[in-house]
Each structure stands twice: as structure tokens, then as C-alpha cells.
Short mmCIF file of the C-alpha atoms (twelve columns), coordinates in Angstrom:
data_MODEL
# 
_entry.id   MODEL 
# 
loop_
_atom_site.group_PDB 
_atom_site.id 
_atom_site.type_symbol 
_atom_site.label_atom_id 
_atom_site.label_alt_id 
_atom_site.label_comp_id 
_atom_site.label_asym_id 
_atom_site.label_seq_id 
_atom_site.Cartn_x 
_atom_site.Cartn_y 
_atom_site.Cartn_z 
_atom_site.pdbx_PDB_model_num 
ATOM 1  C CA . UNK A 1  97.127  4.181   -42.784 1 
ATOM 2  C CA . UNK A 2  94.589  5.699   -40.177 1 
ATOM 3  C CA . UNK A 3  93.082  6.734   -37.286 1 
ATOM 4  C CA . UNK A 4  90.489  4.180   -37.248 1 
ATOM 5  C CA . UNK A 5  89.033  4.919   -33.717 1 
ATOM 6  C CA . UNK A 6  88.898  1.242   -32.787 1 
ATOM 7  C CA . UNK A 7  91.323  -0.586  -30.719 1 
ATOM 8  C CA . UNK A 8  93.124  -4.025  -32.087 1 
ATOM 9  C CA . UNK A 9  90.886  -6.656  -31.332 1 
ATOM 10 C CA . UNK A 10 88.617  -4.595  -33.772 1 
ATOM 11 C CA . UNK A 11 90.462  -3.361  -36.139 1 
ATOM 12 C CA . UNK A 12 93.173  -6.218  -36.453 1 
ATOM 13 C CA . UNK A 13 90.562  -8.855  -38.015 1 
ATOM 14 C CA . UNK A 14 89.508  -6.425  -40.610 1 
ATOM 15 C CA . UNK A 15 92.709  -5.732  -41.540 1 
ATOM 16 C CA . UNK A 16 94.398  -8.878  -41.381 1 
ATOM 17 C CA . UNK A 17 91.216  -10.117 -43.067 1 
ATOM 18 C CA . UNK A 18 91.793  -8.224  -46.134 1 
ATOM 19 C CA . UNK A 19 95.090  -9.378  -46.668 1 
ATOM 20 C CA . UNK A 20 97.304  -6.049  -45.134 1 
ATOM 21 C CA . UNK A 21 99.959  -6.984  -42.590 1 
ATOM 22 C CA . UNK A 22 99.904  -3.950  -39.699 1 
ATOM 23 C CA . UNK A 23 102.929 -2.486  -38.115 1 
ATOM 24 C CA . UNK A 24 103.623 -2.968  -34.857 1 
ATOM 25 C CA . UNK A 25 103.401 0.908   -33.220 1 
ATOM 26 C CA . UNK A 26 101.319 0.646   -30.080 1 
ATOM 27 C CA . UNK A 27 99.722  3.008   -28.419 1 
ATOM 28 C CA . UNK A 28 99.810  7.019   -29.644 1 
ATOM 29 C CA . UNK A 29 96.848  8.385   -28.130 1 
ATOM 30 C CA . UNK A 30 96.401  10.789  -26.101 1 
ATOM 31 C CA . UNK A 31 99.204  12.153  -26.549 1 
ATOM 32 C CA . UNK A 32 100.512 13.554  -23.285 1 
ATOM 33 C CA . UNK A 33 100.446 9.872   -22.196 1 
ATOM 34 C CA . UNK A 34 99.493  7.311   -24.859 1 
ATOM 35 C CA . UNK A 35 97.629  4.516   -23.894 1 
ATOM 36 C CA . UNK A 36 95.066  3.438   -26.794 1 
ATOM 37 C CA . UNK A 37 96.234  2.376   -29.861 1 
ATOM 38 C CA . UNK A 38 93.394  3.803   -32.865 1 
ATOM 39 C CA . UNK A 39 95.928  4.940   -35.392 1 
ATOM 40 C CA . UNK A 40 97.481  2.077   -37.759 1 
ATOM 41 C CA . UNK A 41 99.579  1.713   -40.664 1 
ATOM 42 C CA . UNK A 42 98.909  -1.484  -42.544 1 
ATOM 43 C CA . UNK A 43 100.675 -2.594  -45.935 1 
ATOM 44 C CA . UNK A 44 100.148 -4.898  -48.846 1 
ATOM 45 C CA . UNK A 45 102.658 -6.048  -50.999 1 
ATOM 46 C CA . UNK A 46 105.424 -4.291  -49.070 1 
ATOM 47 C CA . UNK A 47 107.305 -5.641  -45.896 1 
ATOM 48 C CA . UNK A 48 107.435 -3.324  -42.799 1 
ATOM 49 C CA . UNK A 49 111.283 -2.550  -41.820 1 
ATOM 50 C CA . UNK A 50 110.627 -0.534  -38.377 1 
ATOM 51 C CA . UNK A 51 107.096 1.182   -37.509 1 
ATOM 52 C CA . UNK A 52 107.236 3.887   -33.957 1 
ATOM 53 C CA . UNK A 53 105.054 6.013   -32.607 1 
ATOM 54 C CA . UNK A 54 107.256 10.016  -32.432 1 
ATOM 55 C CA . UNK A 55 107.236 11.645  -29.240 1 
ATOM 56 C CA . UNK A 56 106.406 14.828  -31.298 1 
ATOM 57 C CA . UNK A 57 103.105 16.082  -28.875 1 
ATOM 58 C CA . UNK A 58 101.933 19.484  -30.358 1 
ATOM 59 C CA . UNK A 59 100.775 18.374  -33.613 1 
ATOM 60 C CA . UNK A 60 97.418  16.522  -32.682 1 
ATOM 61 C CA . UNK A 61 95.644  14.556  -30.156 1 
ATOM 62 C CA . UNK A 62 97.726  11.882  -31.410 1 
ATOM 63 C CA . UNK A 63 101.430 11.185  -31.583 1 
ATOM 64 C CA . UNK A 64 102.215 10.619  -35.325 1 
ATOM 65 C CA . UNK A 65 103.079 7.037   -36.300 1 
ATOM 66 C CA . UNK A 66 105.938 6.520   -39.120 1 
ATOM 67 C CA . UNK A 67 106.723 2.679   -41.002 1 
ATOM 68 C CA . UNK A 68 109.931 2.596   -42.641 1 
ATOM 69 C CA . UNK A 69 108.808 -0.148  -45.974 1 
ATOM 70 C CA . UNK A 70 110.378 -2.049  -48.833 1 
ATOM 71 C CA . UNK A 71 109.822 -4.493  -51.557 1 
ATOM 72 C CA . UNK A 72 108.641 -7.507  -50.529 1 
# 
């Protein structure tokens, strides 16, 4: 998981291209009003139960993104 700085037409090849499948959390930046998505949490080996982005807004410039995971 990261803030990779790059937005998904960037980032999802790369990713996908490796073999990770990314959860689907949208945007979490900035975070008084989130608009670009740069932060990503992408699994191998693992299937994604729920992924959000928190409405918690005094931690960073970012909301905080969570995945809930299991066994795949």
C-alpha cells in the first residue's frame, strides 16, 4: 500500500501488471474535499473484502484508506 502520487491510469497498469489486484477506494486527497485518487492498497494472494477511504481529516493531507482482506 501507498501514496504513489500518480493517478489510475498510471498506476493501475503497473500494478495490475505485476500481478496485485487494487482495492477499490477512490479518491482521498486533499482531504477537506477529495478528488484525486494517489494512495492505493493493492494485494497478492489475498482477496479484498471491503476497501474505504475514512473521513478522519486531521491526520494528513490525505484521508487514510483501510482494506478489510482474507485468504484467497
Amino acid at each position: 500500500m501507498g501514496d504513489f502520487n500518480m493517478q489510475p491510469p498510471r498506476v493501475e497498469p503497473i500494478l495490475e501488471g505485476a500481478g496485485f489486484t487494487i482495492a477499490p477506494t477512490g479518491p482521498a486527497y486533499p482531504v477537506d474535499k477529495p478528488r484525486i485518487q494517489l494512495d492505493y492498497i493493492a494485494v497478492d494472494g489475498l482477496k479484498i473484502r471491503s476497501a474505504d477511504v475514512i473521513e478522519i481529516t486531521d491526520v494528513s493531507d490525505h484521508r487514510p484508506i483501510i482494506a478489510e482482506v482474507e485468504p484467497s
